[in-house]
C-alpha positions in Angstrom: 59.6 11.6 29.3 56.6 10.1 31.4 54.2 12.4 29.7 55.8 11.3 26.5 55.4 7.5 27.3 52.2 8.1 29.1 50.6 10.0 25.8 51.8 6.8 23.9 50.6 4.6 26.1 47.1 6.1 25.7 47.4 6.8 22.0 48.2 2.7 21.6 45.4 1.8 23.9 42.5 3.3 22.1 43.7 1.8 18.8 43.6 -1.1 20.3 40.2 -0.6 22.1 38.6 0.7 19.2 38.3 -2.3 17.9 36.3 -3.7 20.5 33.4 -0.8 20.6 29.9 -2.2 20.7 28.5 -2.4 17.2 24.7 -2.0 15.9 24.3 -5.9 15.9 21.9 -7.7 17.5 22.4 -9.7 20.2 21.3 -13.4 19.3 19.1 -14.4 21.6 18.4 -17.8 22.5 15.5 -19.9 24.2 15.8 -22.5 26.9 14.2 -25.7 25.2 11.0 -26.9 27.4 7.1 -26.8 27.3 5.1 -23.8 27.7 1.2 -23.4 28.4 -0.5 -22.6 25.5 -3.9 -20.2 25.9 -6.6 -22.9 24.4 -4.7 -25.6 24.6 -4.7 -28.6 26.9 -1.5 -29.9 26.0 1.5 -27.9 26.1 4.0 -26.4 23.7 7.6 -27.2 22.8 9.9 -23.9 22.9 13.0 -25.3 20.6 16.7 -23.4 21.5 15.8 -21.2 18.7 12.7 -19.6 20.6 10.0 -21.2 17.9 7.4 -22.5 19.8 6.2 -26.5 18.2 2.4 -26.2 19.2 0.9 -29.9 20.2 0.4 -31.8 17.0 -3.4 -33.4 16.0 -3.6 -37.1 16.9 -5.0 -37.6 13.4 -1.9 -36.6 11.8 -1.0 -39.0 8.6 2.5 -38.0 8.5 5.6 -36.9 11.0 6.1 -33.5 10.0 5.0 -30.2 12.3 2.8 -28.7 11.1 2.1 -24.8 11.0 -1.0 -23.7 12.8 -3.1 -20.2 12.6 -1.2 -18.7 15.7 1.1 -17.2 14.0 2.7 -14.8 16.9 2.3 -17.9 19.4 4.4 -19.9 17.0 6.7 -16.9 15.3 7.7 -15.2 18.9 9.7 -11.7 18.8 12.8 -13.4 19.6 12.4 -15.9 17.2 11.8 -13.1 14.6 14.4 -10.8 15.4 17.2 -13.7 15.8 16.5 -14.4 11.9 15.6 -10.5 11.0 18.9 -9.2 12.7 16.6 -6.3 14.0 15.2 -5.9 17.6 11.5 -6.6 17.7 9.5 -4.5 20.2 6.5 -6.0 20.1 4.4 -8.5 18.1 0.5 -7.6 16.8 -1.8 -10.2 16.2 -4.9 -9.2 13.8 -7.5 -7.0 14.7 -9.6 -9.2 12.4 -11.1 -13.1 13.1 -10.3 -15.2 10.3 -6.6 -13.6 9.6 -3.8 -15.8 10.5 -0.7 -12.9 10.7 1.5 -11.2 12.2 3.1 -8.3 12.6 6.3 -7.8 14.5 7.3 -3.7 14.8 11.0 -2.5 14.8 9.6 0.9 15.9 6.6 2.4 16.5 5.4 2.1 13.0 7.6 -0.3 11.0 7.3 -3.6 11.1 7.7 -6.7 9.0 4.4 -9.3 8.5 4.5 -12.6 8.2 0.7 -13.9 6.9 -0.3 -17.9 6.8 -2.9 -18.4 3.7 -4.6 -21.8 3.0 -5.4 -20.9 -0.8 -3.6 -22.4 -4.0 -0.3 -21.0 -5.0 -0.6 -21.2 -8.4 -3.3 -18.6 -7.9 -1.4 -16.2 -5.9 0.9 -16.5 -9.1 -1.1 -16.2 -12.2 -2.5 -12.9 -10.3 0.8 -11.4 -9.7 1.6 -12.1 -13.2 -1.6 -10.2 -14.5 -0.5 -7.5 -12.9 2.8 -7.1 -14.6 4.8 -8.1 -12.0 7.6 -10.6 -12.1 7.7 -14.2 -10.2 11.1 -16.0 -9.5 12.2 -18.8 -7.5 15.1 -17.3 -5.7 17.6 -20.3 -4.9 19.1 -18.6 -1.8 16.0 -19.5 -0.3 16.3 -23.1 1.1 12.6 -24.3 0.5 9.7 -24.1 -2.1 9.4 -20.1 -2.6 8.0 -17.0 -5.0 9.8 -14.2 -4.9 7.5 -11.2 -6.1 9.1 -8.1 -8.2 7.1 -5.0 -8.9 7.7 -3.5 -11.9 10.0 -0.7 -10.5 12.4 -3.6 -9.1 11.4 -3.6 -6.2 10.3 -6.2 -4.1 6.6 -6.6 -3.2 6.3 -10.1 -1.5 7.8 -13.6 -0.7 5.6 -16.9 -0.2 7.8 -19.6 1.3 5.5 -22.3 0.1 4.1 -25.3 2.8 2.3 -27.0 0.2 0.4 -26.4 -3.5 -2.8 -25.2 -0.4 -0.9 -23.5 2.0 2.2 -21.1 2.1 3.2 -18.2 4.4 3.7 -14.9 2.9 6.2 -12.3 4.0 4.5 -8.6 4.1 6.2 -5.7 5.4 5.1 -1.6 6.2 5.7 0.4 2.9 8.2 2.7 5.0 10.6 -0.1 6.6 13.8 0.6 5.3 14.8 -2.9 4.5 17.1 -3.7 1.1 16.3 -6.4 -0.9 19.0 -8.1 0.2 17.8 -8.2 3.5 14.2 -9.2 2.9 15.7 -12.2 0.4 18.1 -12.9 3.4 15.4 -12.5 5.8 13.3 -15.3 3.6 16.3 -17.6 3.8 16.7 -17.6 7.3 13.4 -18.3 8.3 13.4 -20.9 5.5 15.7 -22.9 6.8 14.2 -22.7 10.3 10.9 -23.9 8.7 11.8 -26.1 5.5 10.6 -29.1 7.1 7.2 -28.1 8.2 3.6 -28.4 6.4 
């Protein structure tokens, strides 16, 4: 009878624990809010909770909004990135070339996701697509000004969440990443809304 119960007993308790086995999810990581010493800069940074780091804004400024400089992995940090990509980021590239504002943040040793900072007319970036058969969309999942970019096999080849008519950041990726469209569009959104307010 206490082998009975005792089987039981066991039987019952992994059910139960079963449930509570780790999963594949990432752990959200958050940032302690505070300044940080910025390489180049005299004045320092503002880390926000969500690891985004504000960099100092220009006295000549017109307006109140932040405003999105050319460091994009000072700005964009890992944790930030894989908070809103649901994917652990092991490590962050800047380019290998002056004059590039990217960056690419690696899931492995080869796949990564990009996220590139332009300063050239949108309108432009969509008439090309377009002459090259490829379909433009304004996805409304995507809480800001956006192209969403389908190649003509369905598949998805870019997405500019849009700053201004001059200046929009484009989301790249390694041809091999096995991300679903549904991730990259969700992907878009969340950094969206993280950035929706910035120029």
């Amino acid at each position: 009878m206490k082998k009975l119960f005792l089987v039981l007993t066991l039987l019952i308790s992994s059910l139960i624990l079963s449930g509570c086995t780790p999963t594949n999810k990432i752990a959200i990581t958050s940032c302690q809010p505070g300044q940080v010493t910025l390489a180049g800069y005299g004045d320092p940074g503002q880390r926000l909770a969500n690891c985004f780091v504000q960099y100092p804004g220009e006295p000549s400024r017109s307006d109140k909004n932040y405003h999105i400089v050319e460091d994009i992995c000072g700005q964009f940090t890992p944790e930030f990135i894989s908070n809103i990509l649901g994917k652990k980021i092991i490590q962050a590239a800047e380019p290998k070339t002056a004059g590039l504002y990217n960056c690419s943040y690696y899931i492995d040793d080869e796949n990564y996701v990009m996220l590139v900072l332009d300063y050239l007319p949108i309108e432009n970036q969509k008439k090309g697509h377009e002459s090259m058969g490829r379909k433009v969309i304004k996805d409304s999942k995507i809480p800001m000004e956006n192209m969403v970019i389908y190649q003509e096999d369905g598949q998805i080849n870019s997405i500019y969440l849009i700053l201004s008519d001059n200046k929009f950041i484009s989301i790249q990726r390694s041809s091999a990443i096995n991300l679903s469209a549904d991730e990259l569009i969700t992907f878009a959104a969340n950094l969206a809304n993280e950035i929706k307010d910035y120029q």
